[in-house]
N, C-alpha and C positions, 0 to 999 in steps of 0.2 A: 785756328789762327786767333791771337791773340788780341781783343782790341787796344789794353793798355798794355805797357810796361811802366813800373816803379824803378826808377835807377837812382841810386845811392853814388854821391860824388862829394869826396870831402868828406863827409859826414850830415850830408842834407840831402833832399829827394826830386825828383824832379818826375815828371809823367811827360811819357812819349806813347804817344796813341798810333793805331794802326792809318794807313790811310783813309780807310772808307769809314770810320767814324770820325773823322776832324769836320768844321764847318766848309762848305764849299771853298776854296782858296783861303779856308784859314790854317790857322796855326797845328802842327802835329804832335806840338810838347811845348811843356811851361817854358813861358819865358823867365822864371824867377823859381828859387831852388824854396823849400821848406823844411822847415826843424824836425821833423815825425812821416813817415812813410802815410801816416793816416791825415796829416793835414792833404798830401799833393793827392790821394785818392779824394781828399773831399771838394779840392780845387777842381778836379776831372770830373766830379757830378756836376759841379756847378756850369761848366763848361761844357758838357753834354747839352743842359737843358736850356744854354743861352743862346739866342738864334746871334746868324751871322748876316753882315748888310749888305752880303753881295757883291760886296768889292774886296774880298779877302781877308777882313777883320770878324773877329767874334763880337758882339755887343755887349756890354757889361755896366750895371750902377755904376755909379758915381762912390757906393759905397764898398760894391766888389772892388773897386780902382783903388781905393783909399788902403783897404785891407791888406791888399796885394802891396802896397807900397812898404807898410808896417812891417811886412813879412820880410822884405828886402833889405828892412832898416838892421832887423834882427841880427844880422852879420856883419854890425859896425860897430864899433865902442864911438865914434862918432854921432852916433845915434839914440842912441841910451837916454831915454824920457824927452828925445824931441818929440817937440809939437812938427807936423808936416802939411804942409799945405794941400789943401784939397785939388784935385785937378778942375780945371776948367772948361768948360763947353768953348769952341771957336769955328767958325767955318771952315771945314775941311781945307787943312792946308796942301800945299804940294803934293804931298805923302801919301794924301788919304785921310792922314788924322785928324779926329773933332773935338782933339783935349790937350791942355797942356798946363804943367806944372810952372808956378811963376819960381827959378831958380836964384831968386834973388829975395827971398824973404822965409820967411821961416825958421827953426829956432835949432838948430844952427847952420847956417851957411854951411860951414863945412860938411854937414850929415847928406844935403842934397846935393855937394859937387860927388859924393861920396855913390848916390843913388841913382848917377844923371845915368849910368848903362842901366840901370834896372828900365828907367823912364824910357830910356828908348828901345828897349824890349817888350817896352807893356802897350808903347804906342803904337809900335808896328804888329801889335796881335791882336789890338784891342782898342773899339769904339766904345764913346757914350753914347748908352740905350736914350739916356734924361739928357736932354738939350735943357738945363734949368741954367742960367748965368751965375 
């Protein structure tokens, strides 16, 4: 049995993991595709080694978050040499989540109306490890 799979869609990668190696109630596959089969295997180490908070989220930097948004920006011409807002720490809302992207600043507006599915794919798999404001 297999723990990961690599799947090619479009032309970008995506990893889908077995069940019994995902985090307790976390995620079983990227929420967000990548440009090189070797980026979304490097995403799945990273995601191996990140603990999960017990509520069905993986935990991740502030930096892992950041990176993964980049990655998503990468299939927009919309997006091309934005600056992106960093996510933000907030007390778990409704959802669960303890981050959130302010979608009303950043350079350009339209790159983040463009990114708000990535954002709510990366929120419902992913907490902030660093509570930093």
């Amino acid at each position: 049995m297999e723990a990961l799979k690599i799947i090619e869609q479009d032309g970008r990668y995506i990893w889908v993991a077995h069940p019994a190696t995902t985090n307790p109630g976390g995620v079983g596959f990227s929420p967000i595709s990548f440009s090189t089969e070797d980026a979304a295997k490097a995403d799945w180490d990273i995601y191996l080694r990140s603990p999960g908070d017990g509520k069905g989220r993986t935990l991740r930097t502030r930096e892992q978050i950041e990176t993964l948004l980049r990655v998503a920006a990468e299939t927009s011409p919309e997006c091309n040499g934005a600056s992106l807002p960093s996510p933000q720490w907030q007390k778990e809302d409704a959802s669960g989540c303890n981050w959130y992207v302010d979608m009303d600043t950043g350079d350009p507006v339209k790159c983040l109306k463009y990114l708000e599915s990535a954002i709510i794919g990366l929120q419902a798999a992913y907490n902030l490890i660093d509570k930093v404001a």
